[in-house]
C-alpha positions as CSV (number, residue, x, y, z in Angstrom):
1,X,78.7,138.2,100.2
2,X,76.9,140.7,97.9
3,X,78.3,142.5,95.4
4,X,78.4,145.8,97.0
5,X,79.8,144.3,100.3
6,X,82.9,142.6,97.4
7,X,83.3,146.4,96.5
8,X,83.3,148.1,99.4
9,X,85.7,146.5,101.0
10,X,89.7,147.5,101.5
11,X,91.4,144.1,101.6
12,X,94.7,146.3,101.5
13,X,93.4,148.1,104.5
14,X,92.5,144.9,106.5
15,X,96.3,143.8,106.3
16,X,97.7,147.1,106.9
17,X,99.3,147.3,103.1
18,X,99.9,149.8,100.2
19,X,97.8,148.8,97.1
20,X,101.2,148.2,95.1
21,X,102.5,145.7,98.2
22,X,104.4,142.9,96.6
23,X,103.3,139.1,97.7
24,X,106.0,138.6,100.4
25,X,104.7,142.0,102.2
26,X,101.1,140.5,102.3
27,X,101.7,137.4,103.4
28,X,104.0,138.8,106.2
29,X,101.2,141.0,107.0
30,X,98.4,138.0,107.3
31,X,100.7,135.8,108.8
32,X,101.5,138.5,111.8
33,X,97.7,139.0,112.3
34,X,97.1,135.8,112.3
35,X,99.3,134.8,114.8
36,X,98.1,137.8,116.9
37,X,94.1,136.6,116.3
38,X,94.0,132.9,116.0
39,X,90.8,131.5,118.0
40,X,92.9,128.9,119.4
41,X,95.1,131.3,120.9
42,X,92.2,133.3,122.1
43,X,89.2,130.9,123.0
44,X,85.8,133.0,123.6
45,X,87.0,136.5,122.0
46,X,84.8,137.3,119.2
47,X,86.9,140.6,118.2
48,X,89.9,138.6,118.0
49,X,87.9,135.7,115.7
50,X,86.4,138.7,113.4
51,X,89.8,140.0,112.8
52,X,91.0,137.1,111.9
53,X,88.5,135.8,109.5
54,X,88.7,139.2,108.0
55,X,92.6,138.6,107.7
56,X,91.7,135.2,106.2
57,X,89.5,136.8,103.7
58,X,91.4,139.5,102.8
59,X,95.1,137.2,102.2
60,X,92.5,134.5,100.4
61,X,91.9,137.4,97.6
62,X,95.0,139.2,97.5
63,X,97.8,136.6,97.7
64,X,96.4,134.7,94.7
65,X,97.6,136.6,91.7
66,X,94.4,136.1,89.0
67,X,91.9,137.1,92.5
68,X,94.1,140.0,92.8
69,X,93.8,141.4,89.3
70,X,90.2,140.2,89.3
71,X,89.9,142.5,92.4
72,X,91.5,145.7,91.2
73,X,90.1,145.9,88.2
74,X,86.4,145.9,89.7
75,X,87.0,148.1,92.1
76,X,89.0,150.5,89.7
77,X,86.0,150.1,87.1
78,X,83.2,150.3,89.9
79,X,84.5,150.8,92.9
80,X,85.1,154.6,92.8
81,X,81.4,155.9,91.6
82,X,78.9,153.1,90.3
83,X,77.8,150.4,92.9
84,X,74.6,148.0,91.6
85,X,71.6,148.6,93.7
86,X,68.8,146.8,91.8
87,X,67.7,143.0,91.3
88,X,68.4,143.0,87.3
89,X,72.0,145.1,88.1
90,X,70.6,148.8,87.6
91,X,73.1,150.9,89.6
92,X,74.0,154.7,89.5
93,X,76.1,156.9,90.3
94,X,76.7,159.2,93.1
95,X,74.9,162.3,92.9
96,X,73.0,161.7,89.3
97,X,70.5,159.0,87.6
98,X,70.7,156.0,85.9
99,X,73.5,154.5,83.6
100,X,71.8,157.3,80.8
101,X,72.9,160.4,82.9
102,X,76.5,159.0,82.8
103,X,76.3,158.9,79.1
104,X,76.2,154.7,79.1
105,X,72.6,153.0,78.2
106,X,73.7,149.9,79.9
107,X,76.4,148.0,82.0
108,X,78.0,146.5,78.8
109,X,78.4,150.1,77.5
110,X,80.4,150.7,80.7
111,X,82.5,147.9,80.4
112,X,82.9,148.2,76.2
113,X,84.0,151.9,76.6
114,X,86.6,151.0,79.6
115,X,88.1,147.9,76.5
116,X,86.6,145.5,77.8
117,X,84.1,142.4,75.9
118,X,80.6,144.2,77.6
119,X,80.3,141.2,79.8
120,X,80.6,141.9,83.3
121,X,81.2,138.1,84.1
122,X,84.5,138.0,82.0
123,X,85.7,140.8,83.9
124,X,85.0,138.9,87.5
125,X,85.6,135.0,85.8
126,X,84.0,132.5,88.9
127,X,85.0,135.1,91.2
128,X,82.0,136.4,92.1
129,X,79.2,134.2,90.6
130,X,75.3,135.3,91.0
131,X,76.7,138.3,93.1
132,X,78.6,140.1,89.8
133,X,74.6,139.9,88.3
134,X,73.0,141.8,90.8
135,X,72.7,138.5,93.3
136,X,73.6,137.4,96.6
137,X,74.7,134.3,96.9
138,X,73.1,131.5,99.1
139,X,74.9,131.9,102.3
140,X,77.5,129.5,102.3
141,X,77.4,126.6,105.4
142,X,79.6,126.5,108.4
143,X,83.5,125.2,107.8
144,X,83.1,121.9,108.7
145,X,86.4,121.2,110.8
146,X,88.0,117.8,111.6
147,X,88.6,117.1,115.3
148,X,91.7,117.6,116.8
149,X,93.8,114.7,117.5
150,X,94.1,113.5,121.0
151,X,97.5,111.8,122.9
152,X,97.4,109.4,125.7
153,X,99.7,106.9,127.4
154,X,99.4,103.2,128.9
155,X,101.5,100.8,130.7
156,X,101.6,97.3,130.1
157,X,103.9,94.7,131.6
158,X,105.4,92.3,129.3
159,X,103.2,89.3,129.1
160,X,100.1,91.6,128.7
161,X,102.2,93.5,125.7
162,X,102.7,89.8,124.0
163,X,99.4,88.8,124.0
164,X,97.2,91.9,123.6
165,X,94.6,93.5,126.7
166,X,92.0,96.0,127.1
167,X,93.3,98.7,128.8
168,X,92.1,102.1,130.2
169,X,93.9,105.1,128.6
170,X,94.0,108.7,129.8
171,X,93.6,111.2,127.4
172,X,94.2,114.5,126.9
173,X,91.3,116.9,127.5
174,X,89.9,119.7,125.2
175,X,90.5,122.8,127.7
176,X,93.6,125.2,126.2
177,X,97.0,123.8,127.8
178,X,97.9,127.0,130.8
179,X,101.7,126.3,130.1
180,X,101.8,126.9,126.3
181,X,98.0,129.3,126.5
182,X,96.4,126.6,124.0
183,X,99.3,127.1,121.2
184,X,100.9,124.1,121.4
185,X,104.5,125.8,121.1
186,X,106.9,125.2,123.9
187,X,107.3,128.6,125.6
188,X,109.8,131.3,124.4
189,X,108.0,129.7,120.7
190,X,105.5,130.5,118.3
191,X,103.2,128.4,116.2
192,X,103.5,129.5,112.3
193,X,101.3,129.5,109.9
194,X,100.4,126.6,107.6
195,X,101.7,127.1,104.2
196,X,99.6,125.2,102.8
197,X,96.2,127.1,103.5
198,X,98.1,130.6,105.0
199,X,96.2,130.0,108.2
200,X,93.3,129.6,107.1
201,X,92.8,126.1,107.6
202,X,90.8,124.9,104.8
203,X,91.8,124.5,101.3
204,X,89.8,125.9,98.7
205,X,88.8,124.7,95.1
206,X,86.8,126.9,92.6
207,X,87.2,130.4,93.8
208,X,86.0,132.3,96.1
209,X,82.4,130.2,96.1
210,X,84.0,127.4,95.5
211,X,84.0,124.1,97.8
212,X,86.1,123.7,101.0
213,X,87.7,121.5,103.1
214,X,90.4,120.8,106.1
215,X,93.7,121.1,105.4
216,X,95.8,118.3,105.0
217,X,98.2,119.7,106.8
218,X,97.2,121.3,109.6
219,X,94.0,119.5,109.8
220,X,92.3,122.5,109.7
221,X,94.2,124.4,112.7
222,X,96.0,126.6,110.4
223,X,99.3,126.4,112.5
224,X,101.8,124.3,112.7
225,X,104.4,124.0,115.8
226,X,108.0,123.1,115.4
227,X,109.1,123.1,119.2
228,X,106.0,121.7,120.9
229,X,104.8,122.4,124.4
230,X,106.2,119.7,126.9
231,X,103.4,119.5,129.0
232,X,100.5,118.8,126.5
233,X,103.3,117.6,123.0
234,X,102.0,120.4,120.7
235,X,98.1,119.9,120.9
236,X,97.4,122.8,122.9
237,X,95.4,121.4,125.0
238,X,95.3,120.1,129.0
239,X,94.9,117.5,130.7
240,X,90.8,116.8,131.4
241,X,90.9,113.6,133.3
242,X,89.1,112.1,129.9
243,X,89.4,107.9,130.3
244,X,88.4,105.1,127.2
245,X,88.4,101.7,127.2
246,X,90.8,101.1,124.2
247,X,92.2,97.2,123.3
248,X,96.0,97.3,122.6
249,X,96.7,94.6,120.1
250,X,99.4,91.8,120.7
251,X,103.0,91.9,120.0
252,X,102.8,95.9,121.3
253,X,106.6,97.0,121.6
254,X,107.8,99.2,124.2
255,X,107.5,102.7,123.1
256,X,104.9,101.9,120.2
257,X,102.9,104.6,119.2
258,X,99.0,102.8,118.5
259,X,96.7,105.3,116.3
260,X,93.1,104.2,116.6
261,X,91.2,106.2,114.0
262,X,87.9,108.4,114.3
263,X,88.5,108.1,118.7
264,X,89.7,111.6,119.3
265,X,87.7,114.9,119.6
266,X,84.7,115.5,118.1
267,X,84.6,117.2,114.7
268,X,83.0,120.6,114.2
269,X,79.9,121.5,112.0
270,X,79.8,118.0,110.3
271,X,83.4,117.4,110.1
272,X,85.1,113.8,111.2
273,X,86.2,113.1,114.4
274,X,90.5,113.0,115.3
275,X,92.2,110.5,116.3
276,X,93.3,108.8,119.3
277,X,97.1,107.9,119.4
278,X,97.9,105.8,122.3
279,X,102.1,105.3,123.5
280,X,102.7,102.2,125.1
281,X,105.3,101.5,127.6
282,X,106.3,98.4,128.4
283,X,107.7,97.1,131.6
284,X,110.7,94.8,131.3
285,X,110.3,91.0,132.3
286,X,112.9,89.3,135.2
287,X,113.7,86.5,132.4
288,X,112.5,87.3,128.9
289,X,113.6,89.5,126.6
290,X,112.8,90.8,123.2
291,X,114.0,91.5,119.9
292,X,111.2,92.1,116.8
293,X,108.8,89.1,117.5
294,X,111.8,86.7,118.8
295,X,112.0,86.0,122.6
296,X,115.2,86.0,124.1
297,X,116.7,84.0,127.2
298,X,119.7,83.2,128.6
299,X,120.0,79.8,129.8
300,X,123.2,78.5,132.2
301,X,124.9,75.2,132.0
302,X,127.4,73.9,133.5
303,X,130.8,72.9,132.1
304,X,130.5,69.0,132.4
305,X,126.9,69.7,130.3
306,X,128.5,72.1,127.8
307,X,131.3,69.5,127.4
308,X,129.7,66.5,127.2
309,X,126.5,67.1,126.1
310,X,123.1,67.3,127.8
311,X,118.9,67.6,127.0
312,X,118.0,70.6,129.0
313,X,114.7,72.2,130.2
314,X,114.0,75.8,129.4
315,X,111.0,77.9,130.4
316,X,108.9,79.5,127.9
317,X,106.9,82.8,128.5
318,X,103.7,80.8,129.0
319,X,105.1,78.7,131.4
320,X,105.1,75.4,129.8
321,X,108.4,74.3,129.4
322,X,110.6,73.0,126.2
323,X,112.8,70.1,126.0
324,X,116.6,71.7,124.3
325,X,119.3,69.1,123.5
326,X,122.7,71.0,124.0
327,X,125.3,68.8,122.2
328,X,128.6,68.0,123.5
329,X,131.2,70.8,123.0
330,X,129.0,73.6,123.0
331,X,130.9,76.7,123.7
332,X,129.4,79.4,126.2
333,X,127.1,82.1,124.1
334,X,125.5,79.5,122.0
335,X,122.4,80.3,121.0
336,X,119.6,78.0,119.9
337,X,116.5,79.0,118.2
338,X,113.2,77.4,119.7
339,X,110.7,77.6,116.5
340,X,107.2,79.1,117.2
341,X,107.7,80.3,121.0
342,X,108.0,84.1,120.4
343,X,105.7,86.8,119.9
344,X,102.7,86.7,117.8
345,X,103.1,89.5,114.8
346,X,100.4,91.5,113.5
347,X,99.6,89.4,110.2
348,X,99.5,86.2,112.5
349,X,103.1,84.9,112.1
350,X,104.9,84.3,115.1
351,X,108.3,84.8,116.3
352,X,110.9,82.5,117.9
353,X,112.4,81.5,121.2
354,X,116.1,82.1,120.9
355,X,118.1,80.3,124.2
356,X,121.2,81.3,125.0
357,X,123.6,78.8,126.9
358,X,125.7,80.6,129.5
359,X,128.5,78.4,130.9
360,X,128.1,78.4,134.5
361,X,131.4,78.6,136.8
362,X,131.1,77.7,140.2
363,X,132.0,80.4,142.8
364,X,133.6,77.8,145.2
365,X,135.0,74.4,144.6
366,X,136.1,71.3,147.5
367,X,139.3,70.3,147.7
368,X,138.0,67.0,146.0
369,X,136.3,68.7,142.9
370,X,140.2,70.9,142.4
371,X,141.6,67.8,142.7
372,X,139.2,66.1,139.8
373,X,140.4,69.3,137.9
374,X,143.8,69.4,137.9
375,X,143.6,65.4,137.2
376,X,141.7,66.3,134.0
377,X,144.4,68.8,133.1
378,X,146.8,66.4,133.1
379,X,145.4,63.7,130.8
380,X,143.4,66.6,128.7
381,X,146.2,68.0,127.4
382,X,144.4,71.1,125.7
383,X,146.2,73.3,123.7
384,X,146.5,77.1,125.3
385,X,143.4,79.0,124.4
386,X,145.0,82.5,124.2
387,X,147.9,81.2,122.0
388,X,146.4,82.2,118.8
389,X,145.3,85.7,120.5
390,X,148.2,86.2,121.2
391,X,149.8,85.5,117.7
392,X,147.1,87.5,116.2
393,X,147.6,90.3,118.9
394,X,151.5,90.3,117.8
395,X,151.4,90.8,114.0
């Protein structure tokens, strides 16, 4: 902006504050209008936009304590009479000549006679740059803005989730969400404002000409929503019936959240594309489970093979099948771990196959089979198996 336009205008009147308002009053103020003006909660309204970058503006200047003092000294020095009208600074006043009718031969009089060093750039620091010289600065570029992030959901069933697939994910459109009105917040709930750019959604280095950039927070949104919107999970936006080819890597656990960088929405004026983050859900297999990168199984047996011992044949998820020797006097809810049959990690290793051997009881017997029972009993002569339970149970 030019130096003039610096001067003439009323950042205190933008926010709707006294000239002595402390900082928590101004920030109140900005963060009120930017709530009320943010382009994401009003897509298409220029009025709305201008107010807010004038907010933006006005809160950049005044909530910064050196800009502030910067500010209203300059205007208190040159903001009530003498506004620079010539390339090489020349100004004058209101109704009278040059500096000389004033009594001042030049602008270092002015500032030498109001205490200060008769160098208009100490007064303004980087504040102002070329402009506090009688320049306008080069028009600055666009804000370049990263794109927003973008959610979308897949279902796998389990073999696909071990060994990886290419699957088609819908996304999340860009259109504003109707249930939340493109704010994100669930409703009966606001967005606030970042704190780390006060809504403005880039942070700035250097000044007021310095360079900017997105927010790290916000990524360059300016708001940030604590309760989101159920229906589109705090982006604000709706469903568009957006599709993309996206490969799910193996090993994917049920309710895995996949972020696949640079694959969301499009950046604005330059600025770097979102991301895509992908939620898998996993359906759950008849036979197999899962725990980390191990497979899990339960395997039965009957009693005579859990007594006496027995080489047993247990399925594995690709269905080959493994050879398990179960030795005599294994007790039901043994487990045995199968080395290398399990789920294929993301640095290469692999997990395990961990069987489970389930003692099988038979739901019916003949009268021969009791009979072969109750002979064993006799010559078996095991000791009770609750006895010590019951000890235990009594102390």
């Amino acid at each position: 902006m030019s130096t003039k336009d610096y001067f003439d205008k009323d950042y205190y009147k933008i926010l709707g504050v006294r000239q002595d308002a402390k900082p928590a009053d101004i920030k109140k103020a900005f963060r009120k209008i930017a709530r009320d003006n943010h382009p994401d909660a009003h897509p298409g309204d220029k009025k709305a936009e201008q107010r807010f970058k004038e907010a933006s503006e006005a809160n950049d200047i005044l909530s910064d304590p050196d800009k502030r003092r910067e500010y209203d000294e300059a205007r208190r020095l040159l903001g009530a009479g003498y506004r620079p009208s010539g390339p090489g600074g020349a100004g004058g006043f209101p109704g009278g000549g040059g500096f000389s009718s004033a009594g001042f031969g030049n602008l270092g009089d002015l500032f030498n006679q109001a205490g200060g060093s008769g160098n208009i750039s100490d007064l303004l620091g980087g504040l102002l740059g070329n402009a506090a010289r009688g320049r306008s600065p080069r028009p600055s570029a666009p804000r370049a803005r990263r794109g927003a992030d973008v959610e979308g959901t897949v279902t796998l069933d389990f073999r696909r989730a071990v060994d990886g697939a290419t699957v088609t994910v819908s996304m999340v459109g860009d259109q504003p969400c109707q249930a939340c009105r493109g704010t994100g917040a669930k409703d009966g709930s606001l967005p606030h404002v970042c704190p780390t750019c006060q809504g403005t959604g880039v942070n700035q280095r250097g000044g007021l000409m310095g360079v900017t950039e997105p927010c790290p927070e916000c990524h360059g949104r300016g708001l940030l929503v604590d309760d989101p919107c159920p229906v589109c999970h705090g982006s604000g936006k709706a469903g568009g019936g957006k599709t993309m080819q996206v490969r799910i890597p193996a090993g994917v656990d049920d309710g895995q959240r996949i972020r696949i960088k640079g694959k969301g929405a499009a950046g604005e004026n330059g600025g770097p594309a979102g991301d895509l983050y992908v939620t898998v859900n996993v359906t759950p297999h008849p036979v197999f489970g899962r725990k980390g990168n191990n497979l899990t199984i339960e395997v039965p047996v009957t009693y005579v093979e859990a007594a006496l011992g027995a080489e047993i044949e247990v399925p594995t998820l690709g269905g080959a099948t493994v050879r398990l020797r179960v030795p005599a006097g294994t007790p039901s809810g043994r487990t045995f771990r199968v080395r290398g049959k399990g789920v294929a990690g993301p640095k290469g290793e692999t997990g395990d196959l961990l069987a489970t051997v389930e003692v099988s009881v038979p739901p019916t017997l003949t009268q021969q089979a009791k009979d072969a029972l109750l002979a064993y009993e006799a010559v078996a002569h095991e000791l009770a198996p609750r006895s010590d339970l019951l000890k235990r149970a009594a102390s």
